[in-house]
N, CA, C and O atoms as a MOPAC input file, in Angstrom:
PM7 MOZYME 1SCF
protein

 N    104.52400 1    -1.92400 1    13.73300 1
 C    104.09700 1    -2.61800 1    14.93900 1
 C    104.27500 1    -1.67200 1    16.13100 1
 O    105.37700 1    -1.13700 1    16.24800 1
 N    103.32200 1    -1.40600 1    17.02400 1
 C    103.67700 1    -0.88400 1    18.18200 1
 C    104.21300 1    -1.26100 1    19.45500 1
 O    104.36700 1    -2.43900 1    19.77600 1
 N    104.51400 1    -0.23900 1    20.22400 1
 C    105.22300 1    -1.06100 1    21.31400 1
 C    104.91600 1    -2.23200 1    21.94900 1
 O    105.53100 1    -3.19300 1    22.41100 1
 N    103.08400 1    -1.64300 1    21.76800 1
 C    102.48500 1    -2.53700 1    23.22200 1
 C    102.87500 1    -4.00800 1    22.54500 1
 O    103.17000 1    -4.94700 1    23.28500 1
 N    102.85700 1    -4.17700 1    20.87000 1
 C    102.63300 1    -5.37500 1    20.14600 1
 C    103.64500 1    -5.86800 1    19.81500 1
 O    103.76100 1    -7.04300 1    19.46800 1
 N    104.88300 1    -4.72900 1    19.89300 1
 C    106.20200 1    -5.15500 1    20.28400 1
 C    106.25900 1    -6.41300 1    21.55400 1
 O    106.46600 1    -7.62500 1    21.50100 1
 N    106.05600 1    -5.75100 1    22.33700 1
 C    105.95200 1    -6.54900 1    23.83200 1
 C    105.36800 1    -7.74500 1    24.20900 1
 O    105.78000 1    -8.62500 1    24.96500 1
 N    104.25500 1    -7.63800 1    23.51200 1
 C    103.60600 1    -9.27600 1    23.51700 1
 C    103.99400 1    -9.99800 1    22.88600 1
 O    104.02600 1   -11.20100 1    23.14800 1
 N    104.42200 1    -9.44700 1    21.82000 1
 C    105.33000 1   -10.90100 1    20.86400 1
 C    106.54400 1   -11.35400 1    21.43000 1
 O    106.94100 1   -12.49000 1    21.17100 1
 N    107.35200 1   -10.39100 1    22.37400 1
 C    108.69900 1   -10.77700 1    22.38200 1
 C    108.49000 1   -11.47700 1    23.99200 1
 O    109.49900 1   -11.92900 1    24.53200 1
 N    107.38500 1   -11.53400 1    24.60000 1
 C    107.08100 1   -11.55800 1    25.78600 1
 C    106.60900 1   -13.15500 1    25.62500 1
 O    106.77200 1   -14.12100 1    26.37200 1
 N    105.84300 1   -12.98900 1    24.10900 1
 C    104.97400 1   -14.65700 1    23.65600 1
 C    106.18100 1   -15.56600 1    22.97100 1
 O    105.93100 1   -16.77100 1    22.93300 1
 N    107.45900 1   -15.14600 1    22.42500 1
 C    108.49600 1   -16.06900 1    22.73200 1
 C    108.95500 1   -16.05100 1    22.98500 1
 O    109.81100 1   -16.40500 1    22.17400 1
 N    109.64500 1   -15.70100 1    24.44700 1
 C    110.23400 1   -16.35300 1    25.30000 1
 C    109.59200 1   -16.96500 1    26.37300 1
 O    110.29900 1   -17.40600 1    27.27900 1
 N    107.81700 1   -17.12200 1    26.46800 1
 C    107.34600 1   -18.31800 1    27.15000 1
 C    106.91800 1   -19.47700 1    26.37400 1
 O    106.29400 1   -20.41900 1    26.86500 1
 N    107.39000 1   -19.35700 1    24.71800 1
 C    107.27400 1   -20.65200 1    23.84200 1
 C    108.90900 1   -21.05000 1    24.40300 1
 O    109.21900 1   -21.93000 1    25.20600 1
 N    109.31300 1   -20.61000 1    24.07600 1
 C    111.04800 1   -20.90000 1    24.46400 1
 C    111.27200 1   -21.59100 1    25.53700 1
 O    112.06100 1   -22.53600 1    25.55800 1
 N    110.61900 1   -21.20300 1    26.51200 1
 C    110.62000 1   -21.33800 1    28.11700 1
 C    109.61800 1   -22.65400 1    28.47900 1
 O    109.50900 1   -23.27600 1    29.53600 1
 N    109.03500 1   -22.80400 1    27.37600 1
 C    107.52900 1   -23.48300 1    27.85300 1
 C    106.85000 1   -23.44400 1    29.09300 1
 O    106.59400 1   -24.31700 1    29.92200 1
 N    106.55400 1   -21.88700 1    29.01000 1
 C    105.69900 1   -21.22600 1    30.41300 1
 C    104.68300 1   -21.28500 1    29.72100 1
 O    104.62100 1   -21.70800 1    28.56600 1
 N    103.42000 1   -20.67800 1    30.66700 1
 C    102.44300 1   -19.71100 1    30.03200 1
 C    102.66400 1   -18.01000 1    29.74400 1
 O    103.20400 1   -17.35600 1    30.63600 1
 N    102.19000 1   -17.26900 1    28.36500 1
 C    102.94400 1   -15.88900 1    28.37300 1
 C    102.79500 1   -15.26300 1    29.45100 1
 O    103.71600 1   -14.57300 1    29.88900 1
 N    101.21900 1   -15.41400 1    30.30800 1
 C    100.95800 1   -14.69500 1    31.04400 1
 C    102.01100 1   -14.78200 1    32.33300 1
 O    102.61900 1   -13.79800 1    32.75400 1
 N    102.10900 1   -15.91600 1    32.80300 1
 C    103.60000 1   -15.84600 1    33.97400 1
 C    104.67700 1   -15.31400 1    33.24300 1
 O    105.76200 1   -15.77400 1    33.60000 1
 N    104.73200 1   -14.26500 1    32.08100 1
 C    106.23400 1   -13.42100 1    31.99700 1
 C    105.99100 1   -12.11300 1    31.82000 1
 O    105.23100 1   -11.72200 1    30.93500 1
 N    106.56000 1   -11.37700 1    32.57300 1
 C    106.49400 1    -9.67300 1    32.48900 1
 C    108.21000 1    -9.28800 1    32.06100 1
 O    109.26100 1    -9.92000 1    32.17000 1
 N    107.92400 1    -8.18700 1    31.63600 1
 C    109.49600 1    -7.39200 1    31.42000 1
 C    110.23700 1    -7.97600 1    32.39100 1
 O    111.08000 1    -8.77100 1    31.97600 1
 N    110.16800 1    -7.81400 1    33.58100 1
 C    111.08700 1    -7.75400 1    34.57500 1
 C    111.21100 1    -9.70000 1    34.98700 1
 O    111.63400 1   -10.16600 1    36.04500 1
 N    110.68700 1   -10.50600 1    33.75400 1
 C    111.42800 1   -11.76300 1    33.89000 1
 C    112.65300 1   -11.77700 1    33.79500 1
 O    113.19700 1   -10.85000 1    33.19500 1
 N    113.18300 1   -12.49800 1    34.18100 1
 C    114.61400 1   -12.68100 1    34.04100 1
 C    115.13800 1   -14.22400 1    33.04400 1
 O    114.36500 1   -15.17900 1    32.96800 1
 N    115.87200 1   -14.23500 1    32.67700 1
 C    116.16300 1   -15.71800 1    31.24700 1
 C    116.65800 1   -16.78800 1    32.35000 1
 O    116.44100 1   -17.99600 1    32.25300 1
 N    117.19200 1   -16.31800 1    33.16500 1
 C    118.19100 1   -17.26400 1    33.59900 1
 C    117.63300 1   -17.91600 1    35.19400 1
 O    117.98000 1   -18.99600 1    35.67100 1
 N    116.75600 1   -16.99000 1    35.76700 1
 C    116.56500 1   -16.93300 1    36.94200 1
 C    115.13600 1   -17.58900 1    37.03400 1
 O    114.66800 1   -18.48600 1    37.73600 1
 N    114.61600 1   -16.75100 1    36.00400 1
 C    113.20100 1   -17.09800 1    36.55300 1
 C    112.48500 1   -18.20300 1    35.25300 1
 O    111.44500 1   -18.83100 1    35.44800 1
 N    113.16200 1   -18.25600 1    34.13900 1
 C    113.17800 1   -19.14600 1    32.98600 1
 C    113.49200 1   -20.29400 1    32.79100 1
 O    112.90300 1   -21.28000 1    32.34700 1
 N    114.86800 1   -20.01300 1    33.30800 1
 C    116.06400 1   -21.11400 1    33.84500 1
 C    116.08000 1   -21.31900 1    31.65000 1
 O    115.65300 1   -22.26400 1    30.98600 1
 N    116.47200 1   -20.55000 1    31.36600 1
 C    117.71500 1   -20.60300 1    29.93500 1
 C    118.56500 1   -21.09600 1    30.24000 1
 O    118.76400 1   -21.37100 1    31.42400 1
 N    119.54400 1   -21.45000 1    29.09100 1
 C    120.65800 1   -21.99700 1    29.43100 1
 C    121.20600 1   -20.99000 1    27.87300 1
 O    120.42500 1   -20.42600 1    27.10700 1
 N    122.42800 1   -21.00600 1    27.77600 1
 C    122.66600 1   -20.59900 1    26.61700 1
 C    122.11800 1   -20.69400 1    25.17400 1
 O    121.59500 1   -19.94900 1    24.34400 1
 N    122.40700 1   -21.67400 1    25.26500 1
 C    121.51900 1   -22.20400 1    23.71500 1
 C    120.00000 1   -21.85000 1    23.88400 1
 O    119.44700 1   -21.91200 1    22.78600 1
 N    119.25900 1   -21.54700 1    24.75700 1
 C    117.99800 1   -21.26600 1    24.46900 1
 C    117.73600 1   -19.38700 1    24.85300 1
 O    116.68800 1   -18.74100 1    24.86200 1
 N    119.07800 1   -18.98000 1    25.11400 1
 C    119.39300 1   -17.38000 1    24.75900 1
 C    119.25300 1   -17.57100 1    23.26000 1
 O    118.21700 1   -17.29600 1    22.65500 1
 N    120.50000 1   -18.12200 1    22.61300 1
 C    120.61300 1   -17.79000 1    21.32700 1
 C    119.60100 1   -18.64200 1    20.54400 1
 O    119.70800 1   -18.43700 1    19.33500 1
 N    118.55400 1   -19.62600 1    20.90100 1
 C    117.15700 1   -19.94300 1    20.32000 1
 C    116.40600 1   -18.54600 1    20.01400 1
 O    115.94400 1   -17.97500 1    19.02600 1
 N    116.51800 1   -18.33900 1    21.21300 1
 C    114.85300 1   -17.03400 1    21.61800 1
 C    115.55400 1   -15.84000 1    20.62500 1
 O    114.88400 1   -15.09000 1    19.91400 1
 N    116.79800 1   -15.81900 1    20.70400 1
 C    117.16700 1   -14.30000 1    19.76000 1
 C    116.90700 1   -14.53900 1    18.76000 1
 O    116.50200 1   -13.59200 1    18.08500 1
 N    116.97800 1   -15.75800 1    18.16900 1
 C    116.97800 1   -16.09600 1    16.54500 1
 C    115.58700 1   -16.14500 1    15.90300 1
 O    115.29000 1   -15.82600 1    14.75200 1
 N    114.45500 1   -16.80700 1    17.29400 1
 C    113.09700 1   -16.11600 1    17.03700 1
 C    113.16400 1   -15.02400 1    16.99300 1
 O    113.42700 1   -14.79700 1    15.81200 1
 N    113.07900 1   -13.75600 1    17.70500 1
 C    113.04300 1   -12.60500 1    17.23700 1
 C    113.19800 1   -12.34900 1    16.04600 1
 O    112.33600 1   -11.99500 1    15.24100 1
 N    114.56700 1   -12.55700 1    15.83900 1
 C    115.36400 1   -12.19300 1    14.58000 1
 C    114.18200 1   -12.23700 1    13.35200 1
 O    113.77900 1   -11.31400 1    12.64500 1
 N    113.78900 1   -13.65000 1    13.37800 1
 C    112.49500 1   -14.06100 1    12.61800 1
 C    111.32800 1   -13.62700 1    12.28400 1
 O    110.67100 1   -13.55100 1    11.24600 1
 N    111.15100 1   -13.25500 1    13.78800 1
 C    109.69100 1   -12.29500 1    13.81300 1
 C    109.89100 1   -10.82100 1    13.27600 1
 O    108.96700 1   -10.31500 1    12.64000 1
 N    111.09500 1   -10.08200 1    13.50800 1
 C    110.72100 1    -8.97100 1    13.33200 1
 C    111.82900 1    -8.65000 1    12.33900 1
 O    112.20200 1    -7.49300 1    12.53200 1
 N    112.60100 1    -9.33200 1    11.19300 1
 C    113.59800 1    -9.31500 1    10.44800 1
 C    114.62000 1    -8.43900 1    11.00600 1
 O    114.88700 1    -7.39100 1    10.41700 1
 N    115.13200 1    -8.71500 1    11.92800 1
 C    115.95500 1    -7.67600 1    12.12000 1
 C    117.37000 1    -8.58100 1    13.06500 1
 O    117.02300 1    -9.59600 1    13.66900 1
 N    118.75200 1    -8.19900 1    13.13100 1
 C    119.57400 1    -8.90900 1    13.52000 1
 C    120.51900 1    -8.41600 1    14.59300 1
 O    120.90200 1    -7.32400 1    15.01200 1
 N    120.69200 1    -9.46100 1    14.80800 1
 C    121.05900 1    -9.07100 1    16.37300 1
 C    122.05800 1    -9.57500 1    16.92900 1
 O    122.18200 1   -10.77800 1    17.15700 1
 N    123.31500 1    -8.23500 1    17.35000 1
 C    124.76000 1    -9.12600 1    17.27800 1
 C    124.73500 1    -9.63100 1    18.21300 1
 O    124.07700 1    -9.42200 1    19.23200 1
 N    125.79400 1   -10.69600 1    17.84200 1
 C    126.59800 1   -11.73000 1    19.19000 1
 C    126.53000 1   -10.64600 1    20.28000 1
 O    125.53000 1   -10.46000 1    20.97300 1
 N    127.08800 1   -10.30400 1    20.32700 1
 C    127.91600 1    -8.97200 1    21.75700 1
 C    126.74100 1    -8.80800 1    22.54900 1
 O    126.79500 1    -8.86000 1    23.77700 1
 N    125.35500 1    -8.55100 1    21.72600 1
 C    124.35500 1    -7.72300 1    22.21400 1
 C    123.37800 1    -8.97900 1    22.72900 1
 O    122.57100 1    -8.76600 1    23.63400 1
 N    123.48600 1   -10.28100 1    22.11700 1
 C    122.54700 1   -11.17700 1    22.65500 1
 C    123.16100 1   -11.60700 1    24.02800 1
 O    122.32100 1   -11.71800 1    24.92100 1
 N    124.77300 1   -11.93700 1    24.46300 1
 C    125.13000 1   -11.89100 1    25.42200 1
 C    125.35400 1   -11.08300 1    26.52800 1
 O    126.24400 1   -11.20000 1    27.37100 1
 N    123.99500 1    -9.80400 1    26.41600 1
 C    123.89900 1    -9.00700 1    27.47400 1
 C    122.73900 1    -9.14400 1    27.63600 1
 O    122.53300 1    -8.15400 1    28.33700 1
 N    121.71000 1    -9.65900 1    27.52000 1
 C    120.55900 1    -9.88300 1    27.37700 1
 C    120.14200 1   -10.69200 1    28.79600 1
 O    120.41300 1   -11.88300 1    28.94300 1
 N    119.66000 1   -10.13800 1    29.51000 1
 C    119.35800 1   -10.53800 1    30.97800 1
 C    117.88600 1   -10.80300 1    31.54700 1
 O    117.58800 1   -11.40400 1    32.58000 1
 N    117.04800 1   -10.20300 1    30.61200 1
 C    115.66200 1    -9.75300 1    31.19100 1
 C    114.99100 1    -9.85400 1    29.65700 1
 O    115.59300 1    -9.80400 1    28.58400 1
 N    113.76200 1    -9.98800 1    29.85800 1
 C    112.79300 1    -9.97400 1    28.69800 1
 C    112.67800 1    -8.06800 1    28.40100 1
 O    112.42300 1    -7.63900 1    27.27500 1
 N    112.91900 1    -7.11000 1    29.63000 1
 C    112.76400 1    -5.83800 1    29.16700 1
 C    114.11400 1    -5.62600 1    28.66900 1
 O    114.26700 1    -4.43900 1    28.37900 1
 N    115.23400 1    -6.39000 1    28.44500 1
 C    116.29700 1    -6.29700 1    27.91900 1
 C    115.58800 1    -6.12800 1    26.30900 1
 O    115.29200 1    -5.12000 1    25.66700 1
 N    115.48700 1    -7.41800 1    26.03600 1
 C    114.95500 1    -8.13500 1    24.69000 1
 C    114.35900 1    -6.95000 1    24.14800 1
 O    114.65200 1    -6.55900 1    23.01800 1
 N    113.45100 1    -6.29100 1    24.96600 1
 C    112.00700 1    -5.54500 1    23.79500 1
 C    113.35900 1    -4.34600 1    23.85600 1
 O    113.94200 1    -4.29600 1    22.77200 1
 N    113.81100 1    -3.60200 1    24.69200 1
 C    114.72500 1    -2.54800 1    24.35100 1
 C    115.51100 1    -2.59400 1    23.33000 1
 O    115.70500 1    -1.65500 1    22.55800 1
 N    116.05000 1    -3.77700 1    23.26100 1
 C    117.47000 1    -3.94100 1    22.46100 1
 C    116.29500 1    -3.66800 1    21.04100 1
 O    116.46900 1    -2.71900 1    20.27500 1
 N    115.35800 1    -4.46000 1    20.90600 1
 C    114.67400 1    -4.77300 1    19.48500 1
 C    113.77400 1    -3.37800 1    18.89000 1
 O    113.57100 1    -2.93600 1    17.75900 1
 N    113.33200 1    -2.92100 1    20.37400 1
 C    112.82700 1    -1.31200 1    19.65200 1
 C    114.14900 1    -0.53200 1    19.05700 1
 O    114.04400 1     0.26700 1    18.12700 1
 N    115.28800 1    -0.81800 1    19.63000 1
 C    116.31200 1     0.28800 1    19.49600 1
 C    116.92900 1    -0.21000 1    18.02700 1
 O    117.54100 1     0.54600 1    17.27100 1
 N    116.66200 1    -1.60000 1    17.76300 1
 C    117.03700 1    -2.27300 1    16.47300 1
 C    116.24000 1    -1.51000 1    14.91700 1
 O    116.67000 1    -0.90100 1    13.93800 1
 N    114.99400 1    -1.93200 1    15.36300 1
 C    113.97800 1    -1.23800 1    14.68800 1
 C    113.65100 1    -0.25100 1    14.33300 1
 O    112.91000 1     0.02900 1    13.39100 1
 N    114.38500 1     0.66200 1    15.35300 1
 C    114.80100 1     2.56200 1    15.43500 1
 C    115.90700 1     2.67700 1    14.25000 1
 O    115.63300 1     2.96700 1    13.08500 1
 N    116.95500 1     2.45200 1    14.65700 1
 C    117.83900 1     2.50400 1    13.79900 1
 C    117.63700 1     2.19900 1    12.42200 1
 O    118.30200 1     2.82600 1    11.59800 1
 N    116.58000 1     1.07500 1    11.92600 1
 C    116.74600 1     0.36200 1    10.63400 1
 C    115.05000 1     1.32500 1    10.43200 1
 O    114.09300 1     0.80000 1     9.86400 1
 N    115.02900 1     1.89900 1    10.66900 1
 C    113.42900 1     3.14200 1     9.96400 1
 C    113.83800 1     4.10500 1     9.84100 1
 O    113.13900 1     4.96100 1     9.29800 1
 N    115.37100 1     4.47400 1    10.35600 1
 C    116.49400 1     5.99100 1     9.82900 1
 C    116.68300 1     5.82500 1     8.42500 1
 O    117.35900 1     6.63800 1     7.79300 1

C-alpha cells in the first residue's frame, strides 16, 4: 500500500469514527480538538487500524496519538519495521 493510500484510509477512519465527512479531515486534524474523541473512541479508531492494516499498536503509543498525522506516522513506521 502506498503512502498516499496509507493516508486515505487512516484519514477514512477516523471520519467513520468521528462521524464527519473524510473530506473535513486533513493530517493536521486533531482527535480531541477538532473530532472531539474521547478515549474510548482513541482506542476504537486504533483498533480499526489495527484491522485494516494487521499490524499492532502499543498501549504507550496509542496514548500519544494527538493528530491524524500522528496515526499515519506511527502506522508507516509500524509497517517499516514489520517489512525488515
Amino acid at each position: 500500500m502506498s503512502f498516499e493510500e496509507t493516508r486515505s484510509k487512516v484519514i477514512e477512519l477516523a471520519a467513520e469514527q468521528a462521524g464527519v465527512d473524510a473530506s473535513s479531515v486533513t493530517p493536521a486534524t486533531h482527535f480531541v480538538n477538532d473530532l472531539h474523541f474521547d478515549s474510548l473512541d482513541v482506542v476504537e479508531f486504533s483498533m480499526s487500524v489495527e484491522d485494516e492494516f494487521g499490524v499492532s499498536i502499543p498501549d504507550e503509543q496509542i496514548e500519544k496519538l494527538q493528530t491524524v498525522e500522528d496515526a499515519i506516522q506511527l502506522l508507516e513506521s509500524l509497517q517499516s519495521a514489520a517489512s525488515k
